[in-house]
ZAMARGU-4260 file (C-alpha; in steps of 0.2 Angstrom, whole numbers, plus 5000, padded with zeros to 4 digits):
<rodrens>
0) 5092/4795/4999 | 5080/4780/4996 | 5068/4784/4982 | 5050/4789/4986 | 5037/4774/4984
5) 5026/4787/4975 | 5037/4795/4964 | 5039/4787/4946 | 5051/4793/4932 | 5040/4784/4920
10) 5025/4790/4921 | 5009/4781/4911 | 5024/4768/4906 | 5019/4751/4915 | 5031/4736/4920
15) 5031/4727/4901 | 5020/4710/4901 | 5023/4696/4892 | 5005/4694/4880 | 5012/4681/4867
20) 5015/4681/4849 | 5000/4687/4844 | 4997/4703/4854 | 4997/4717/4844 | 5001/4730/4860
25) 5017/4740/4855 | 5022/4740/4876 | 5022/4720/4876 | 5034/4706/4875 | 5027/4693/4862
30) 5041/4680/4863 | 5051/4684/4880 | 5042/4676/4894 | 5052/4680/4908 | 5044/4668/4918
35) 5042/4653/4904 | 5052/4637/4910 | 5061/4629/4901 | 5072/4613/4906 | 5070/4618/4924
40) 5076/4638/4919 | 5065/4652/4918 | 5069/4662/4900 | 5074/4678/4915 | 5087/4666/4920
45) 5090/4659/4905 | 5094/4674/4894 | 5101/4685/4908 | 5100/4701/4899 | 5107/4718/4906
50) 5105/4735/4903 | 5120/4746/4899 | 5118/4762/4909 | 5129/4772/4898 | 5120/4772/4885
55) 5100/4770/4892 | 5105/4783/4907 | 5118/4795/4899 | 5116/4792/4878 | 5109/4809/4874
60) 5105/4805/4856 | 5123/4815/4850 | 5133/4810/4834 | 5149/4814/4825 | 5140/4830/4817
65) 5130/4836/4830 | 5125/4837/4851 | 5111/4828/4859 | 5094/4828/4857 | 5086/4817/4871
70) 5083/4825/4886 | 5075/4816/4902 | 5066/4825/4915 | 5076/4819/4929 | 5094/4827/4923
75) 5088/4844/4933 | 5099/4852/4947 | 5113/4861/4952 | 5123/4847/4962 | 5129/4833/4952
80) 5132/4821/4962 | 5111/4823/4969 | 5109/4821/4950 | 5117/4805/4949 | 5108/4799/4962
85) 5091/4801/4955 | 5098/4796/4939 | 5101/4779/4946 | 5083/4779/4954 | 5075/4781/4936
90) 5088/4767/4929 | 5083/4758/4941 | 5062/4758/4938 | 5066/4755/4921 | 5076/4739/4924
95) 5060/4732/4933 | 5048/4738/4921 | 5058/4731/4909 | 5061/4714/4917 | 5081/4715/4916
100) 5089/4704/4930 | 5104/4715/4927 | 5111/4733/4923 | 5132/4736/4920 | 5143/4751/4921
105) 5155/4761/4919 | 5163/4771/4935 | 5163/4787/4927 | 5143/4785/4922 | 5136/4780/4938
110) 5144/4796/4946 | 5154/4813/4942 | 5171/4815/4940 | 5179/4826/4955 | 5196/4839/4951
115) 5207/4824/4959 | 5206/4806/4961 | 5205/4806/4978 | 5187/4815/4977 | 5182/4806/4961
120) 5183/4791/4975 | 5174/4798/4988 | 5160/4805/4973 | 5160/4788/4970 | 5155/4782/4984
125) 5141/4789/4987 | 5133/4784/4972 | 5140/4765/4973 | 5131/4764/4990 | 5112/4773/4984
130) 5114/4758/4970 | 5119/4746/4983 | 5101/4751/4991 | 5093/4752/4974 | 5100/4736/4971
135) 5095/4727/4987 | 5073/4734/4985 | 5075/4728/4966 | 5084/4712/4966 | 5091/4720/4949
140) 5110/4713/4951 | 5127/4719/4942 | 5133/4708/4929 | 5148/4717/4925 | 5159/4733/4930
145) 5172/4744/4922 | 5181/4759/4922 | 5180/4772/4910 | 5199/4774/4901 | 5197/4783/4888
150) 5185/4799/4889 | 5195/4811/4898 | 5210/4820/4889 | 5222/4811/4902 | 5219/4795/4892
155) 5221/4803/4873 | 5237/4793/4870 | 5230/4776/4881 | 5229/4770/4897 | 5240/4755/4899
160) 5249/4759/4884 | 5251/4777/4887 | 5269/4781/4883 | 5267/4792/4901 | 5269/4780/4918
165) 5261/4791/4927 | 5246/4789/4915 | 5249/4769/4918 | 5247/4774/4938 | 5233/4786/4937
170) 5226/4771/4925 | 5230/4757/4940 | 5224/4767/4952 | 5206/4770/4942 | 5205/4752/4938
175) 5208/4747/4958 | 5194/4756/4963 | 5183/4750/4950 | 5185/4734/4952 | 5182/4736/4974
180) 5166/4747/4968 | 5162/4729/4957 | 5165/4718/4971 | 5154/4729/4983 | 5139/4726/4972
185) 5141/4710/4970 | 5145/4711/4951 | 5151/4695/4943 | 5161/4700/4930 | 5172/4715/4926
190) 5178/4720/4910 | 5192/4728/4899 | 5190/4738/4884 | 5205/4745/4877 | 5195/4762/4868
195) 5211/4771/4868 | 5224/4757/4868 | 5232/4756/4852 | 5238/4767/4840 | 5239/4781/4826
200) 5255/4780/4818 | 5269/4770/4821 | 5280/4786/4819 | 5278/4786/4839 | 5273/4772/4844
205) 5284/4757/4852 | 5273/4743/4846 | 5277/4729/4858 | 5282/4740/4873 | 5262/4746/4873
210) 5259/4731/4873 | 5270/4722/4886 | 5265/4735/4897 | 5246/4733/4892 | 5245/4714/4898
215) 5255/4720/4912 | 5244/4731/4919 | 5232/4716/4916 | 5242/4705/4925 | 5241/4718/4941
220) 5221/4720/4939 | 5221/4700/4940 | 5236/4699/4954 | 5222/4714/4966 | 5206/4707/4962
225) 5213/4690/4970 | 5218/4700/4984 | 5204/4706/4989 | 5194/4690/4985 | 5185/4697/4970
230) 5178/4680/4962 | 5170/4685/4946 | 5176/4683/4928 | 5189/4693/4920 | 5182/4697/4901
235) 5192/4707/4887 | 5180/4715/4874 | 5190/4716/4856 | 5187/4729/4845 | 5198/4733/4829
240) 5197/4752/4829 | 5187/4767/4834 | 5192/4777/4842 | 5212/4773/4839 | 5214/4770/4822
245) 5221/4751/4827 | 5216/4746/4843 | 5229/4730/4852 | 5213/4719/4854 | 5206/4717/4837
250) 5197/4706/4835 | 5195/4689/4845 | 5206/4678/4836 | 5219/4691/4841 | 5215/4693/4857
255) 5217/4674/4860 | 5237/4675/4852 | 5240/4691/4865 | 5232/4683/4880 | 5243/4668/4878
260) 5259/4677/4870 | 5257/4684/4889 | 5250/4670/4901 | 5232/4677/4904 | 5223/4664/4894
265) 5216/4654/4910 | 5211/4673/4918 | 5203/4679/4904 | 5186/4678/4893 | 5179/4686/4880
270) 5163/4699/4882 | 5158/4700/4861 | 5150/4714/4851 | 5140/4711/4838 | 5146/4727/4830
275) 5164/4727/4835 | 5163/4710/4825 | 5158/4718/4810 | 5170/4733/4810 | 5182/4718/4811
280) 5175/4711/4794 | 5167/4696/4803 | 5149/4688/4807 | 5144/4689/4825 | 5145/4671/4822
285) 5162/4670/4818 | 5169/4679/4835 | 5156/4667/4845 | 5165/4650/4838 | 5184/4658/4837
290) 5180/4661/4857 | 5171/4644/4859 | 5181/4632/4850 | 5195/4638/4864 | 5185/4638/4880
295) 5182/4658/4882 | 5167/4662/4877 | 5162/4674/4891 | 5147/4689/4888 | 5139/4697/4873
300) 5136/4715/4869 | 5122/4713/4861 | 5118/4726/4847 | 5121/4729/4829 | 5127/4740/4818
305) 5124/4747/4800 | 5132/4740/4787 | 5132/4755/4776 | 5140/4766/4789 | 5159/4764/4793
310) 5158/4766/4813 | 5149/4759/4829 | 5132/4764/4827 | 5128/4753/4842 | 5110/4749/4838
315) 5098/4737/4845 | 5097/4721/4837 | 5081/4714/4828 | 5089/4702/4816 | 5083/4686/4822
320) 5090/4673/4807 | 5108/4683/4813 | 5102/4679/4830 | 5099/4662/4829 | 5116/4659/4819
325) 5123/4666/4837 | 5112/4656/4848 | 5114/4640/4840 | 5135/4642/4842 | 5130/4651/4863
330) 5119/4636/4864 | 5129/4622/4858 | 5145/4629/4867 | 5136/4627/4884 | 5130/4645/4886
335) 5137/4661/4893 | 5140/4653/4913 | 5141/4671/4923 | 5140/4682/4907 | 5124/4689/4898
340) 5116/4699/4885 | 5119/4716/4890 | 5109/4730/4878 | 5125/4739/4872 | 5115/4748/4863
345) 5109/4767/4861 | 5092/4775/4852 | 5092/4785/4837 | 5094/4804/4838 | 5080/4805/4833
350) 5070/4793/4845 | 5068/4807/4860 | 5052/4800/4870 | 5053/4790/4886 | 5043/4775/4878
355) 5056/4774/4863 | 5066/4765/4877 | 5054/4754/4881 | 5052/4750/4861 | 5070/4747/4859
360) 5074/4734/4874 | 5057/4725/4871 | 5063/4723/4853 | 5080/4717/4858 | 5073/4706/4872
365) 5058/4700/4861 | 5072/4697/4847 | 5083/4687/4857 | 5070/4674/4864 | 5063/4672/4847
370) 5082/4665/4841 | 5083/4657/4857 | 5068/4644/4855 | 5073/4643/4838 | 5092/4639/4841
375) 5085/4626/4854 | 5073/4618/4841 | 5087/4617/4827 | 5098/4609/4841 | 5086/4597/4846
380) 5082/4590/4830 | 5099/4590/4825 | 5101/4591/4807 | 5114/4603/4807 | 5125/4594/4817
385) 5121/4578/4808 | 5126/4586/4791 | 5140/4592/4798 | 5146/4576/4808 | 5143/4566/4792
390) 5153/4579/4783 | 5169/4577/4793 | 5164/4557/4794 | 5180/4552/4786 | 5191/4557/4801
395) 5182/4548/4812 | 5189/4531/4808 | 5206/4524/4800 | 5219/4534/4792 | 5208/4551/4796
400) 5207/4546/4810 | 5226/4543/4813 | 5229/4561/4806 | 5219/4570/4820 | 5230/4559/4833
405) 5245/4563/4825 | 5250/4543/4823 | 5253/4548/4803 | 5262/4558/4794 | 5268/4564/4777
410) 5278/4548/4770 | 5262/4539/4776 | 5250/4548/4767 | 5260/4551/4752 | 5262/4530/4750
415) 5241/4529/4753 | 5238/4541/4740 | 5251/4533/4727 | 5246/4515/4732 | 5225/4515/4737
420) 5216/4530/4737 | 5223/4538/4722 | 5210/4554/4717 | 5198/4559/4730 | 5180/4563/4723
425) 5173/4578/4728 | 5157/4581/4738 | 5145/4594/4740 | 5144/4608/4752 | 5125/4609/4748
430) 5127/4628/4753 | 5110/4633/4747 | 5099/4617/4754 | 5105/4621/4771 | 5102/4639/4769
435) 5084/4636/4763 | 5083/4621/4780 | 5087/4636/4788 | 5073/4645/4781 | 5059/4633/4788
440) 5063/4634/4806 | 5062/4656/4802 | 5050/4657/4792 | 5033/4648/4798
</rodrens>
């Protein structure tokens, strides 16, 4: 079922050209260049952005308080499956309209749950093989899979930390198929979010059984995908809660204690939300370095949230000073390798016309380049880092120097104070002139 060469699901909507900073055309990029070079890259190959098919494909504009109001021209027919397939060919004209080298999924997006998992398989398929085509005639590639373990009922009390085995084994067996459907179109990641693995109450809940059984069922994932030669990077996306109350992977730091409480730190990355980072009371910033000063920094969800509402809003990202923060720590940690920015991000309920999808990735893509130059220019002339190396300048040599190498100790110490260095004088942060440096490379 190849799509017809004349039919378009975007009609009157062009493929989105790059016109510079001073084009005033609502349906243009102005910083993102996909083709721009830059120290032997293109920005395409550079930014590596994706397009997350749950929300762009199957968000209907819904919320807590009410149903959906966006409704797309292609979600017509009887047969869902035949849905799902056309579904894909309007995903996939956007992502080349949009200049996205990527897309990601989720099993249970791409294509309809059957009444068993044996037909959920075959569904699945089907649909995996029309994206394989799609795939193929774009040149649009899959940065990451996943499996969806947390929408249906079967999954209320978890998946992996279900107190039910067979919930683990209907889990495992989701997951198995998942990750053959990743390999099968080439994606090179696959990731784990634990929606629904965590708790409500403790009243019935065997804290560190869950969670042995929860880097078990990692451990298997890890133990199949080697078997059958899957190569790609393993990620674990932290979020502290919503929809279990507490969720295992709260945020990054505590991931980084559970993977290696449990021997999974050299199979495992992390995939950051900018929002999950908030609902953990940290700056996307934060999560970055936590991730980075330990060698697994993997992907980012790029989005936002609000910061007067309590839960995920997942909404695109046009903050570029919060950006930049986040590009300079990407930048500076040696980039993403196979992960991305994947649009983890939904419209407004009240944003209902084709174009608003246009308008919310150009924004997010047009956001995201602009922090990227910027990051590289703050880099480059390096008066951050200079500030910061001359801060910390007094470990580089003698007795500082002696405490990072562990050739010192207390009784040392104590007799340098007592006897030399008596008082220390402090120094300035200089908070505020480093804010306002900040400033001059945002603000032209």
């Amino acid at each position: 079922m190849a799509k017809s060469k004349n039919k378009s699901y975007f009609s009157g909507l062009d493929r989105v050209a790059y016109e510079g900073p001073s084009s005033e055309n609502p349906l243009a990029f102005r910083h993102y260049n996909p083709a721009e070079v830059i120290d032997g890259k293109t920005m395409k190959e550079h930014m590596r952005f994706s397009i997350a098919y749950w929300h762009s494909f199957r968000g209907t504009g819904s919320d807590p308080f009410g149903p959906g109001t966006i409704v797309r021209p292609w979600e017509k027919g009887k047969d869902p499956v035949s849905v799902a397939k056309v579904r894909l060919e309007a995903g996939f004209e956007f992502f080349q309209k949009i200049e996205s080298p990527f897309w990601c999924f989720h099993d249970r997006d791409i294509a309809p749950e059957g009444k068993t998992l044996a037909e959920s398989n075959k569904i699945l398929d089907q649909v995996v093989a029309h994206a394989k085509q799609l795939q193929k005639s774009t040149g649009v590639k899959l940065l990451w899979g996943t499996a969806n373990l947390f929408s249906n009922p079967r999954f209320m009390a978890g998946a992996s930390t279900n107190p039910d085995a067979h919930v683990f084994a209907y889990a495992a067996a989701q997951v198995k198929k998942a990750l053959e459907v990743t390999q099968e179109l080439g994606g090179e990641n696959y990731v784990f979010w634990g929606g629904r693995e965590g708790y409500e109450t403790l009243l019935n809940t065997n804290l560190k059984r869950e969670q042995d059984h929860l880097a078990t069922f990692m451990h298997m994932a890890a133990d199949y995908a080697k078997s059958i030669g899957f190569k790609g990077q393993f990620l674990i996306e932290p979020k502290p809660k919503e929809p279990t109350k507490h969720q295992y992977d709260f945020d990054v730091a505590s991931g980084i204690a559970f993977l290696r409480t449990y021997g999974l730190e050299k199979i495992f990355k992390f995939n950051i939300e900018t929002n999950h980072a908030t609902l953990a009371g940290h700056t996307f910033q934060h999560e970055i370095e936590v991730a980075a000063a330990q060698g697994m920094l993997g992907s980012i969800d790029a989005n936002s949230g609000d910061l007067l509402l309590g839960w995920d809003t997942d909404q695109f990202n046009t903050d570029v000073k919060e950006l930049t923060l986040a590009m300079v720590s990407i930048l500076r940690a040696g980039g993403l390798g196979s992960g991305g920015f994947n649009f983890d991000a939904k419209l407004r309920r009240q944003s209902i016309d084709p174009s608003d999808l246009f308008h919310a990735h150009i924004g997010g893509m047009d956001a995201y380049a602009a922090a990227f130059k910027v990051a590289r220019q703050i880099l480059a002339e390096g008066q951050f880092e200079r500030f910061v190396a001359d801060r910390y300048s007094s470990f580089d040599s003698g007795f500082g120097k002696d405490i990072e190498t562990r050739k010192i100790g207390f009784k040392e110490l104590e007799k340098l104070v007592l006897t030399k260095l008596g008082e220390p004088t402090p120094r300035s942060g200089r908070q505020e002139y480093l804010e306002n440096l900040l400033n001059r490379y945002l603000v032209k």
